[in-house]
N, C-alpha and C positions, 0 to 999 in steps of 0.2 A: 544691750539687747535684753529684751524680755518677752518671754511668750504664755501668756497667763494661759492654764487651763479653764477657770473656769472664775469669772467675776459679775457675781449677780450684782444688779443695781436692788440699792436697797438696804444693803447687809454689810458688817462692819469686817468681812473677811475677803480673801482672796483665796480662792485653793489649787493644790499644784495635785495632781494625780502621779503616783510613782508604781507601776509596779515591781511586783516582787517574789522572791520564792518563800520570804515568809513572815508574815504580817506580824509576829509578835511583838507585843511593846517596844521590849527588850531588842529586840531585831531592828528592829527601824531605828531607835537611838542611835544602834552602832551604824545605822546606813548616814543619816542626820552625820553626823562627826565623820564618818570617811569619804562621803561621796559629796562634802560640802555644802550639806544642804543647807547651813545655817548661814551659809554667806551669802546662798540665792534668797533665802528668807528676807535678807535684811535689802538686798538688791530690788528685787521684785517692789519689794514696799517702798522703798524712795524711788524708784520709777514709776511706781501708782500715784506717789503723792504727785510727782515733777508734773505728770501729764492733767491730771484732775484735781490738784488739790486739796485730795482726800488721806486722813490716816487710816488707814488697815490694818490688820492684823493678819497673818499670814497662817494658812492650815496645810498641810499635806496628807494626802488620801494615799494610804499605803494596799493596795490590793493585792493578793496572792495571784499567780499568771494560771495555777493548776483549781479546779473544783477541790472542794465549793465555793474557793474564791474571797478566803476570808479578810475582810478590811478591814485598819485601824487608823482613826486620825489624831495626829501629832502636830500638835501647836507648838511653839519652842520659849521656854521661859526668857521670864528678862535676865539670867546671867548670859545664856549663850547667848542673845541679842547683842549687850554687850562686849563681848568677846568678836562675836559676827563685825559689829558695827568698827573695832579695832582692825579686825583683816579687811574689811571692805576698803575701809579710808587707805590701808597699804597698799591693797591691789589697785587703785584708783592713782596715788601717788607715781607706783610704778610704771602704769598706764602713759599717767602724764609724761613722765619721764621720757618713755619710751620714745613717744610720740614728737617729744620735742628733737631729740637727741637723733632720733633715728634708728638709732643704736639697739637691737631686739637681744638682750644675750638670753642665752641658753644653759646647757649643764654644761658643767668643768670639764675642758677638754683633755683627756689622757684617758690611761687606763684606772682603773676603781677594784681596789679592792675588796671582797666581799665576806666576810664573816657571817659563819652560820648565828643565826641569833638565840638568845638563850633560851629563849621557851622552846625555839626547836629542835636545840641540842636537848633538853628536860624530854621534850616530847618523845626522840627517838631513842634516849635510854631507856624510858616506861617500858617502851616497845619491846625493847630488848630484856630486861625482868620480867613482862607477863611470858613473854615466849622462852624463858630459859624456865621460868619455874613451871609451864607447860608440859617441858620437858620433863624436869626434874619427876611432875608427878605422875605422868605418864608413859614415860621412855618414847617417846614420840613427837617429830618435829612437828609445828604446825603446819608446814609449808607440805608435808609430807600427807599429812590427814585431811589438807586441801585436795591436794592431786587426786586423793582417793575417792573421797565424795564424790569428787566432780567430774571424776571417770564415770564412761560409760555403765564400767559393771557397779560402779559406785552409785550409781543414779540408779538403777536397777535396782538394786539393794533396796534404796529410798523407796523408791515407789511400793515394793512388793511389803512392807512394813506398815505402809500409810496404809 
């Protein structure tokens, strides 16, 4: 299945419209790799060819959902095509397979279990060093100079400064 956003007659591309909460470069790359888009890229274009004949080149229009709605378009180079065109032929294989066999399997059935991962262990000792040396400098918990802010007579305080 494929459902083109948008394919001018005339022009050597196809383009998919995504939006997003944030159009940078760098942001969309990591959408492209985790939300597979480089395997609908490679999809999309051999179902344009199968039906018309035609070679395409595939573009996606990255829009932010908030104003002003900034957009960036991302073509995808020939290694990830590459790459794309090695996961397509697998998912197509498995397809096949499926299809003959009957047989649809799923994930391992039992229980799984789950280790915190490393960046998030790194991530949550950060946490625990900014807030101890918090301390350290101020005799004062964060969690504690939250509460207070954010208290009424805290907010009080704020405004009558402002």
């Amino acid at each position: 299945r494929a459902m083109f956003d948008y394919a001018p007659p005339g022009v050597e591309w196809l383009l998919d419209i995504k939006t997003t909460t944030d159009a940078n470069p760098d942001a969309c790359v990591r959408a492209v790799m985790k939300l597979g888009y480089d395997v609908q890229d490679r999809h999309y274009r051999d179902v344009w060819k199968a039906v018309t004949g035609e070679d395409r080149r595939m573009r996606f229009l990255f829009c932010e959902k908030e104003p002003p709605h900034a957009c960036c378009v991302v073509e995808l180079g020939g290694e990830t095509d590459f790459i794309a065109t090695k996961k397509i032929r697998r998912a197509r294989e498995i397809w096949a397979g499926c299809l003959s066999s009957g047989d649809w399997p799923g994930y391992p059935v039992g229980i799984h279990t789950v280790e915190t991962a490393q960046w998030h262990q790194e991530q949550w000792l950060e946490r625990e060093t900014v807030e101890a040396d918090f301390k350290a400098a101020t005799g004062h918990d964060v969690l504690d100079i939250a509460r207070k802010w954010q208290s009424p007579e805290g907010l009080d305080q704020e405004r009558k400064s402002a």
